[in-house]
C-alpha positions as CSV (number, residue, x, y, z in Angstrom):
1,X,0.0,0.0,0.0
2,X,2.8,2.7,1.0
3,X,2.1,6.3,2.2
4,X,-1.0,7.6,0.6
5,X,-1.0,10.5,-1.6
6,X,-0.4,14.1,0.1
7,X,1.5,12.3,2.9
8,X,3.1,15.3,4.7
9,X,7.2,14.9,4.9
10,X,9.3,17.4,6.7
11,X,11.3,18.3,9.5
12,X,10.8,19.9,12.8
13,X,12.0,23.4,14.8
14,X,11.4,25.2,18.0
15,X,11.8,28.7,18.1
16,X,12.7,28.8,21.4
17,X,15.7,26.0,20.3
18,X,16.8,28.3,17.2
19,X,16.0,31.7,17.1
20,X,17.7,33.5,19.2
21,X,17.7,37.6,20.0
22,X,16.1,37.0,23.1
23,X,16.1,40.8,23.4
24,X,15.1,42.1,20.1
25,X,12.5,43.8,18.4
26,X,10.1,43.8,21.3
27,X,10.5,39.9,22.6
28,X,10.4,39.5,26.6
29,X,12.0,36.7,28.4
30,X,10.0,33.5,28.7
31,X,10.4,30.8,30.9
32,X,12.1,27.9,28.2
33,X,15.5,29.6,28.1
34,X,16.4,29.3,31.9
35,X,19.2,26.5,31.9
36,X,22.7,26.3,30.6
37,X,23.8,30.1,30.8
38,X,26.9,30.4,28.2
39,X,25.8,28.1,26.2
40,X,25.3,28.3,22.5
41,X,21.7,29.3,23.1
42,X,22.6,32.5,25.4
43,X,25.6,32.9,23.2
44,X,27.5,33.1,26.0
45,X,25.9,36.3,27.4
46,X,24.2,35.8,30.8
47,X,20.5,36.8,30.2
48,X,19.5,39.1,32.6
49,X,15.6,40.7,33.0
50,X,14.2,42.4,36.6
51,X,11.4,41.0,38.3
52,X,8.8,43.2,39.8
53,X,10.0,42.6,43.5
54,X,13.2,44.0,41.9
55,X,15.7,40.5,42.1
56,X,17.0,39.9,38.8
57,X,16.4,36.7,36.9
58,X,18.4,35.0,34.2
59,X,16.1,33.8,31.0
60,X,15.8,34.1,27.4
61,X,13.1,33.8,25.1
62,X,11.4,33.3,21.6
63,X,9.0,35.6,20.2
64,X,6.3,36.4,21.9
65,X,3.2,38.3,20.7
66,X,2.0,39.0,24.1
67,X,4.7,39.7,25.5
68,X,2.8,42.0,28.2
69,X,-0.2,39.8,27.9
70,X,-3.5,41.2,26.4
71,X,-3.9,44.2,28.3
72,X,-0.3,45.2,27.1
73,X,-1.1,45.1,23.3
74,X,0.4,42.8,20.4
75,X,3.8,42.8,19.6
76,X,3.2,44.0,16.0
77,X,6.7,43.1,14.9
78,X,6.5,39.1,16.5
79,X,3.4,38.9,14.1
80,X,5.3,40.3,11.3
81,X,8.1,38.0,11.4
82,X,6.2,34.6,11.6
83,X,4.3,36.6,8.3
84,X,7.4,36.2,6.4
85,X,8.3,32.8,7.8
86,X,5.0,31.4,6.4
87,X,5.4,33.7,3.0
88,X,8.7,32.0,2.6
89,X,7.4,28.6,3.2
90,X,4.0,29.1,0.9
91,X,6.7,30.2,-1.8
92,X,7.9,26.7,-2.1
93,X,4.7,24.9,-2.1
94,X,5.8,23.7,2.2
95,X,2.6,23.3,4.0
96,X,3.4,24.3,7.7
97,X,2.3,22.5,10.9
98,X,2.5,24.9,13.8
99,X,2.2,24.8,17.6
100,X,1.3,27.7,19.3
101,X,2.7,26.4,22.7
102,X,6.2,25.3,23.4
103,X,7.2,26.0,26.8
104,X,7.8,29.7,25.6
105,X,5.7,31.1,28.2
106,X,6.3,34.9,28.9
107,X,7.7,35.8,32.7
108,X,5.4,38.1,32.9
109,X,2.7,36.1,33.0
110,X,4.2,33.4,36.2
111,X,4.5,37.2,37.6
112,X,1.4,38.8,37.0
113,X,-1.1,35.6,37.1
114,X,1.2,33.0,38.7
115,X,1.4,30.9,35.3
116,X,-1.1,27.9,34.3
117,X,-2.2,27.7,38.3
118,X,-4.4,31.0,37.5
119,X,-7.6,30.5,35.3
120,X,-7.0,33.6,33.6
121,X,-4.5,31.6,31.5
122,X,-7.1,30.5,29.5
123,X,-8.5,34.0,28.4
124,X,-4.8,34.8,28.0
125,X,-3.7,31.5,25.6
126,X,-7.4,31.9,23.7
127,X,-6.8,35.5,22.6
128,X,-3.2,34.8,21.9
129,X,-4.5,31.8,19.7
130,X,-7.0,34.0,18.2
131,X,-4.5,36.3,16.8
132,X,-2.5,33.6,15.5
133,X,-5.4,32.4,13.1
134,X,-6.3,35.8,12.2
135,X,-3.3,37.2,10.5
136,X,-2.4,33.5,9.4
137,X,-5.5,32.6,8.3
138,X,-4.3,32.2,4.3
139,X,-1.2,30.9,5.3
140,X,-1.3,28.4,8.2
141,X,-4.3,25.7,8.6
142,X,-2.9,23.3,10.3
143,X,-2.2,24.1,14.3
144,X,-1.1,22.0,17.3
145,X,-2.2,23.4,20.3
146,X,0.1,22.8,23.4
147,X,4.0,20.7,22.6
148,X,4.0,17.3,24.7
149,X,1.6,19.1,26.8
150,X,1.3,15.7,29.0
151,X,4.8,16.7,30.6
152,X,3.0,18.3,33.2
153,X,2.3,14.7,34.5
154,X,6.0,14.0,35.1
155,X,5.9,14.9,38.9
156,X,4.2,11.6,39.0
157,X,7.9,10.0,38.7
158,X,9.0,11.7,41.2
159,X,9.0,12.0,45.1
160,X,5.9,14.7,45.4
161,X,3.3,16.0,48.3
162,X,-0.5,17.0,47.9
163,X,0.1,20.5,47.0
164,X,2.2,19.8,44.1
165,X,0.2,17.2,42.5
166,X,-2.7,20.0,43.4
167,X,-0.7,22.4,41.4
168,X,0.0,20.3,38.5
169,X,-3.6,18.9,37.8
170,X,-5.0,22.1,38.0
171,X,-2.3,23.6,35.5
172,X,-2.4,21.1,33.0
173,X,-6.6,21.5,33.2
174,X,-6.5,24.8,32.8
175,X,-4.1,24.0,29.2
176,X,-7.1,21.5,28.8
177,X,-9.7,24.0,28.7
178,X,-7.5,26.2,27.0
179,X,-6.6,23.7,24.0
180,X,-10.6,22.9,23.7
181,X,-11.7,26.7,23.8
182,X,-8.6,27.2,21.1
183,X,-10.2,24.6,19.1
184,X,-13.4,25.9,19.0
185,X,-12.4,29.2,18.0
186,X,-10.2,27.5,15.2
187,X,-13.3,26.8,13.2
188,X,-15.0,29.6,13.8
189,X,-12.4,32.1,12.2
190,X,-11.7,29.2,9.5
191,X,-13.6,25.9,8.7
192,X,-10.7,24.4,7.2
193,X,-8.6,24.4,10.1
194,X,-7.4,21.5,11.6
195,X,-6.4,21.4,15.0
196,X,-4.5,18.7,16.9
197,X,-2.7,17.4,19.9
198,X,0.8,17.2,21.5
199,X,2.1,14.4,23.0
200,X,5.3,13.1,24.1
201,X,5.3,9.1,23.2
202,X,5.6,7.1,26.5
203,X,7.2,3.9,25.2
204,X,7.4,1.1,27.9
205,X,7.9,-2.2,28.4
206,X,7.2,-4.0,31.7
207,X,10.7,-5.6,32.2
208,X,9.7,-8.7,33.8
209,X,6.8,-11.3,33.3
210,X,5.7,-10.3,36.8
211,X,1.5,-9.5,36.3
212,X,2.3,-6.9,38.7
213,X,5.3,-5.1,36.2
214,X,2.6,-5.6,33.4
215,X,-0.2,-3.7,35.3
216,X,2.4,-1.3,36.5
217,X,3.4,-0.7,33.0
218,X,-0.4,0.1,31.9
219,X,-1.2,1.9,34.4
220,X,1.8,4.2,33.9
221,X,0.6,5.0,30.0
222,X,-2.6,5.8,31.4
223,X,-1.7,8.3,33.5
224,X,1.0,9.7,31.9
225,X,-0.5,9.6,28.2
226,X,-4.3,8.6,28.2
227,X,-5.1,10.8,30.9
228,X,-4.5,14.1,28.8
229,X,-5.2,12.0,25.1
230,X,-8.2,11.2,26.4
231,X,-9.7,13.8,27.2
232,X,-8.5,15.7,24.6
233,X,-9.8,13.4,22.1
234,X,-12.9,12.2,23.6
235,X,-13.8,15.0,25.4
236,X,-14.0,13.8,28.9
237,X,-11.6,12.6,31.5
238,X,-11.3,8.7,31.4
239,X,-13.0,6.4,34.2
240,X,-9.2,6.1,35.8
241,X,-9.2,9.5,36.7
242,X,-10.7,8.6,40.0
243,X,-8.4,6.2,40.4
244,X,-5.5,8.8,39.9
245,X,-7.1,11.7,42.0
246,X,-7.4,9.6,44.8
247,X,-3.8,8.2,44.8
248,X,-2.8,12.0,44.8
249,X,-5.6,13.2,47.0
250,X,-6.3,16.3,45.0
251,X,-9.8,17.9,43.9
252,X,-9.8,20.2,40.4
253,X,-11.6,23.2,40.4
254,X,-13.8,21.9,37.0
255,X,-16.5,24.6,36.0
256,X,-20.0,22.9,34.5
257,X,-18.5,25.4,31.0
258,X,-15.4,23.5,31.7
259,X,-16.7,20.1,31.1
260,X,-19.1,21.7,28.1
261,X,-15.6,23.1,26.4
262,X,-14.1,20.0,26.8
263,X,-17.1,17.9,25.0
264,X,-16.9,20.6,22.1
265,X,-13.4,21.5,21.7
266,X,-11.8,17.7,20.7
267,X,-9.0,17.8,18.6
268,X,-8.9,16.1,14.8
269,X,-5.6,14.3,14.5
270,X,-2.9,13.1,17.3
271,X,0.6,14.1,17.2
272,X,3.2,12.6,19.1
273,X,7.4,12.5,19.7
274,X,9.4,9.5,19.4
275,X,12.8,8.7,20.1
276,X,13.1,5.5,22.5
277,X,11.7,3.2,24.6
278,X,12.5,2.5,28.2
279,X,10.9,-0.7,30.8
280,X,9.5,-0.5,33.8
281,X,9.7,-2.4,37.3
282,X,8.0,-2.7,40.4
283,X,10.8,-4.9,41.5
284,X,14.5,-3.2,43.0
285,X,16.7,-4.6,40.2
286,X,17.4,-3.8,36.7
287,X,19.6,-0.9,35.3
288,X,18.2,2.3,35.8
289,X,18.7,4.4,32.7
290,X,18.0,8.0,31.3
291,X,16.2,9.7,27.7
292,X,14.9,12.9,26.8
293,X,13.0,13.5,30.3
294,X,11.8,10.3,31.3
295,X,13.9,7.8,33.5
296,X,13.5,3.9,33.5
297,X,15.5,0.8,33.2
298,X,17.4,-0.5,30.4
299,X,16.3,-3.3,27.5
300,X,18.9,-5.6,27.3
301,X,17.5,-6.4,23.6
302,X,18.2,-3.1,22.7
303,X,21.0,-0.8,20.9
304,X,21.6,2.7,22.7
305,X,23.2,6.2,21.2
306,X,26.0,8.1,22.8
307,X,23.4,9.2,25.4
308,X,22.0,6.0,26.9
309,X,18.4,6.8,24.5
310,X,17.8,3.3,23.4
311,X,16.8,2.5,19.7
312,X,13.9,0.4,19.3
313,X,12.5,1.5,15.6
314,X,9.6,-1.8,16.7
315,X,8.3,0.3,19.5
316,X,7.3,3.3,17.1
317,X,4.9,0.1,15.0
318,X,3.4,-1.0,18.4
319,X,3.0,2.0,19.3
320,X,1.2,3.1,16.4
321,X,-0.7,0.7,16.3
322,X,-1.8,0.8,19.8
323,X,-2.6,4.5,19.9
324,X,-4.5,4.4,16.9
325,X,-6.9,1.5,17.7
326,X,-7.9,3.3,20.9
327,X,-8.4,6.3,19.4
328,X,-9.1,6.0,15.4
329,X,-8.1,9.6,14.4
330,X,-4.9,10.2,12.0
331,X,-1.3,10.3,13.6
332,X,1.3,12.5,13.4
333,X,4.5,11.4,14.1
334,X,5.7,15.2,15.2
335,X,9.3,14.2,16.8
336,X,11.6,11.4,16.0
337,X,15.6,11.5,15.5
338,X,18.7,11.0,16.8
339,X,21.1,13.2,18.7
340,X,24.8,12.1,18.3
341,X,27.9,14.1,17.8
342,X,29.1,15.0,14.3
343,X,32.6,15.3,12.9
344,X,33.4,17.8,9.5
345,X,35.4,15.8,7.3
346,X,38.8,17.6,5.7
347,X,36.3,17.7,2.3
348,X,33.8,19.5,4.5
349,X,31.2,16.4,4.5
350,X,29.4,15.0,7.4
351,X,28.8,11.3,7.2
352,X,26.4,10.7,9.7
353,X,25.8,7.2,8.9
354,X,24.4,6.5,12.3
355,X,21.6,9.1,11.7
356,X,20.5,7.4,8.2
357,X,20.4,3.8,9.8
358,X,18.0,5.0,12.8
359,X,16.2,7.4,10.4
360,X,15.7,4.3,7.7
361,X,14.6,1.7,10.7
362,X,12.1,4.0,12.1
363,X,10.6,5.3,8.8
364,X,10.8,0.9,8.0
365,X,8.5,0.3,11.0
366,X,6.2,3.5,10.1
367,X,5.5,2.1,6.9
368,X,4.4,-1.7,8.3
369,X,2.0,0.4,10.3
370,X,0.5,1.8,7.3
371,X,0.5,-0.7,5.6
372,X,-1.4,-3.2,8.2
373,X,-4.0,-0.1,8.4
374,X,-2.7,2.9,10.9
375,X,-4.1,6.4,9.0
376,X,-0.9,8.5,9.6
377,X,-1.0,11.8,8.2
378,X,2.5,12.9,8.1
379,X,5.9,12.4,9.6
380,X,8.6,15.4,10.5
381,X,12.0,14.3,11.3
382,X,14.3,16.3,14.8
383,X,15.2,18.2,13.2
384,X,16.2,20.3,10.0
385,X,19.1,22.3,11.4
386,X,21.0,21.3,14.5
387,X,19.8,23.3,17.6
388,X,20.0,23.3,21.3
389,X,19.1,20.5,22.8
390,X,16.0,20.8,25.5
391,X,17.0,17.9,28.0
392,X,21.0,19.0,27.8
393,X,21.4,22.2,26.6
394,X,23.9,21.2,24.3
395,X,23.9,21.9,20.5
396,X,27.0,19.6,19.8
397,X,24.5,17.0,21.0
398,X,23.1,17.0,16.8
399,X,20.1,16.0,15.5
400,X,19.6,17.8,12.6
401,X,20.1,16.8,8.9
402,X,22.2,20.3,8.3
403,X,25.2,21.2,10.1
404,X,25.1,24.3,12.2
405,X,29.1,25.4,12.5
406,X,28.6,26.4,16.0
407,X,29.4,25.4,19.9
408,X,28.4,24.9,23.3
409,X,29.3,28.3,23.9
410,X,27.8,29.9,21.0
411,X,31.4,30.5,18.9
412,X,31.4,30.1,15.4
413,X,31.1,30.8,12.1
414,X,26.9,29.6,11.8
415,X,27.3,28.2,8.3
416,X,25.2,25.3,7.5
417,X,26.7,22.1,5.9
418,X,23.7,19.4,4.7
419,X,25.3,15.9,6.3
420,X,25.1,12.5,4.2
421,X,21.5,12.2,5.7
422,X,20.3,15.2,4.4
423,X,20.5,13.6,1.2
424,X,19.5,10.3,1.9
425,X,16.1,12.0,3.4
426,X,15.7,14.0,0.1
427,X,15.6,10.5,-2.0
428,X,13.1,9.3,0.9
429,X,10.9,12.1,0.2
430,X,11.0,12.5,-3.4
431,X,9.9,8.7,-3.6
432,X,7.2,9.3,-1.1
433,X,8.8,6.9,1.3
434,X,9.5,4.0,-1.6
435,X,13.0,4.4,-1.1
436,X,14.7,4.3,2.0
C-alpha cells in the first residue's frame, strides 16, 4: 500500500531551540530559556531581565506576541516575522504544521497571574490563539495546540506532596480548557482548520513477566499519556481518573463550561514525539537508565546512542498501532531523531551514517503500520538544522540533517553544511517513502 498520496514529509523546529535575539525587536523573556547560561543558546551572554520585587532573573526567550499579555497590546513586529516565515514557506509549495505552545511562556505572565495555576490563562492562551489564526488565516491551517503538553504529568515519577500534584492537575486543566476553547475558535475564524494534539510518546515495556510489572506498565501509560489524550480526544476525563485523584488526594476546580468546552473542543488528528523506549519495574533490580525527560530501566535487547536513549524503531509500529486503535483519528509522528555528535570531514562532509540507519529503521517500521491499516497523516524528522538541545542544553549533541558550524558556547562561524542524511532523506521524500 505505502504512504497515501499528500502524505506530509518534513522536518521539525522550535523557536525557542533556534531563534535567538532573546532581546530584540520587542520579545520579553520567557520561561524555556532558563538553563545552561553560556551556552550556544545565550551565546554566551548571561540573560539578565528584573522581576517586579526588583531581584533579577536570568532567561531568554522566543518571540512572543504577548509579551505584556492582552492588556499590554500585540507585539506587532512578532506577528510580522512569523508573516514572512509562512510567506517563505508558501513560496515553495511547504505546507506548515504549527504549535502555538512550546514552553515559551512569557515571565510576565508566572509574575502577574502566577502561570497555568491561575484560570486567567485561559483567556490569555485563547486571545493569543486568536491572533494567530487571524493574521495567518491564508497561510497556516494546520495548528497543534500545546507541545508534549502531557509533561505536566512527570511529577508523577518523582517524590511529590499533595500541594504539588494539586498544582500540577490544575495547571495542566486549565491547558485542557484552553486547547478545547482554542479549538473551537479554530473553526470559527476558519472551517478548514485542523487542529491537533501534543504528546510526548511514553514507550514502555514491563521488564519482567511479573502480572504486577505488566499492570504497572499500563497503568503508567494511562496516567501519563491517556489521561491528557483522552480527554483531549474524547472530550472527557477517562473512568481512571478517579483512580489517579485519589492516589494524589487532590480535587480540580472543574466549571459545568469546563466540562461543556471540553465535549466541544476535541482535537482532529494526534501528534506525538518518538525517540526511544524504556521498561519499567516494580521490582528493586534492573539498570536504571536515562532519555529525553523520562527515566527507566534498560532493555537488554536493545542498541543505545551516545546518550543512553535506546533505539527500538519496533516500539514506534506498536505504538502506532496501539494508539490508533484506541483512538481511530490520523497520527502524526511530530518528533523522531537521533542526537549524536558529528565530525566535519577535511572535504567539509558530514557522514552521519548512524543518523540514516536509525532514520531508515524508524521510517521501515512507520511504513508496516501503514500498511497493516494505521491512518498516519504525516511524519517530521528532529530536526532540520542542528539546535540546542532541550534535556542537555547542548547543540554539539546533533540532531539535525544540516550542520550548524557552532558550539556549546555559541562561537562560530553559523554556516550550515547538509550531512550524508540530508541527502538520503531528500531521496526518501522524493519517492514518497519508496526508497529508503
Amino acid at each position: 500500500m505505502g504512504f497515501k498520496e499528500g502524505f506530509l514529509w518534513g522536518t521539525s523546529i522550535s523557536a525557542a531551540q533556534a531563534e535567538g535575539g532573546w532581546d530584540e525587536d520587542g520579545k520579553a523573556p520567557t520561561q524555556v530559556d532558563f538553563a545552561n547560561v553560556g551556552s550556544a543558546q545565550s551565546n554566551g551572554r548571561q540573560l539578565i531581565y528584573k522581576k517586579n520585587d526588583g531581584t533579577k532573573g536570568q532567561l531568554s526567550g522566543a518571540y512572543a506576541l504577548f509579551p505584556q499579555g492582552i492588556e499590554g497590546g500585540i507585539n506587532q513586529d512578532g506577528v510580522e516575522f512569523y508573516r514572512q516565515v509562512f510567506l517563505e514557506l508558501k513560496k515553495y509549495h511547504i505546507d506548515p504544521i504549527i504549535t502555538l505552545y512550546k514552553y515559551d511562556e512569557p515571565i510576565y505572565f508566572e509574575q502577574t497571574y502566577g502561570g497555568w495555576t491561575n484560570r486567567k490563562m485561559i483567556d490569555e492562551f485563547v486571545e493569543f490563539a486568536r491572533v494567530c489564526f487571524t493574521e495567518y488565516k491564508d497561510l497556516v491551517n494546520k495548528w497543534m495546540t500545546f507541545n508534549e503538553i502531557n509533561v505536566l504529568m512527570l511529577f508523577k515519577n518523582l517524590p511529590h506532596d499533595k500541594q504539588t500534584a494539586q498544582q500540577r492537575y490544575q495547571e495542566l486543566h486549565h491547558q485542557l480548557v484552553a486547547s478545547a476553547k482554542t479549538v473551537q475558535l479554530a473553526h470559527e475564524i476558519n472551517p478548514q482548520n485542523k487542529v491537533g494534539c501534543m504528546m510526548a510518546g511514553i514507550c514502555t515495556y514491563p521488564l519482567t513477566p511479573d502480572p504486577m510489572d505488566v499492570m504497572d506498565n499500563y497503568q503508567y501509560f494511562q496516567d501519563m499519556f491517556c489521561y491528557v489524550a483522552d480527554t483531549m480526544i474524547k472530550g472527557y476525563y477517562p473512568s481512571f481518573s478517579k483512580r489517579m485523584w485519589d492516589e494524589d488526594g487532590i480535587k480540580l476546580d472543574i466549571s459545568k463550561q469546563d466540562y461543556t468546552d471540553l465535549k466541544n473542543g476535541t482535537v482532529e488528528f494526534l501528534g506525538f514525539s518518538y525517540y526511544m523506549s524504556q521498561c519499567r519495574t516494580t521490582h528493586t533490580d534492573g539498570i536504571t537508565t536515562k532519555g529525553n525527560i523520562f527515566t527507566g530501566y534498560e532493555n537488554p535487547y536493545l542498541d543505545k546512542s551516545e546518550w543512553g536513549w535506546q533505539i527500538d524503531p519496533m516500539e514506534l509500529k506498536y505504538k502506532m498501532h496501539f494508539i490508533y486503535d484506541r483512538y481511530n483519528i490520523p497520527l502524526l509522528i511530530i518528533e523522531n531523531g537521533l542526537g549524536a555528535k558529528d565530525v566535519v570531514e577535511k572535504d567539509g562532509t558530514i557522514h552521519d551514517d548512524y543518523r540514516i540507519d536509525y532514520l531508515r529503521e524508524h521510517i521501515s517500521k512507520m511504513k508496516e503500520a501503514v500498511d497493516e491499516g494505521v491512518d498516519l497523516m504525516g511524519y517530521t524528522t528532529w530536526g532540520g538544522i542542528d539546535l540546542v538541545s532541550a534535556s542537555t542544553g547542548q547543540i554539539e549533541k546533533r540532531y539535525g540533517l544540516i550542520y550548524v558550524d557552532v558550539n556549546d558556547k555559541g562561537k562560530g562561524s553559523y554556516k550550515r553544511i547538509r550531512k550524508d542524511s540530508f541527502y538520503r532523506y531528500k531521496n526518501v521524500i522524493e519517492s514518497n517513502g519508496e526508497k529508503l
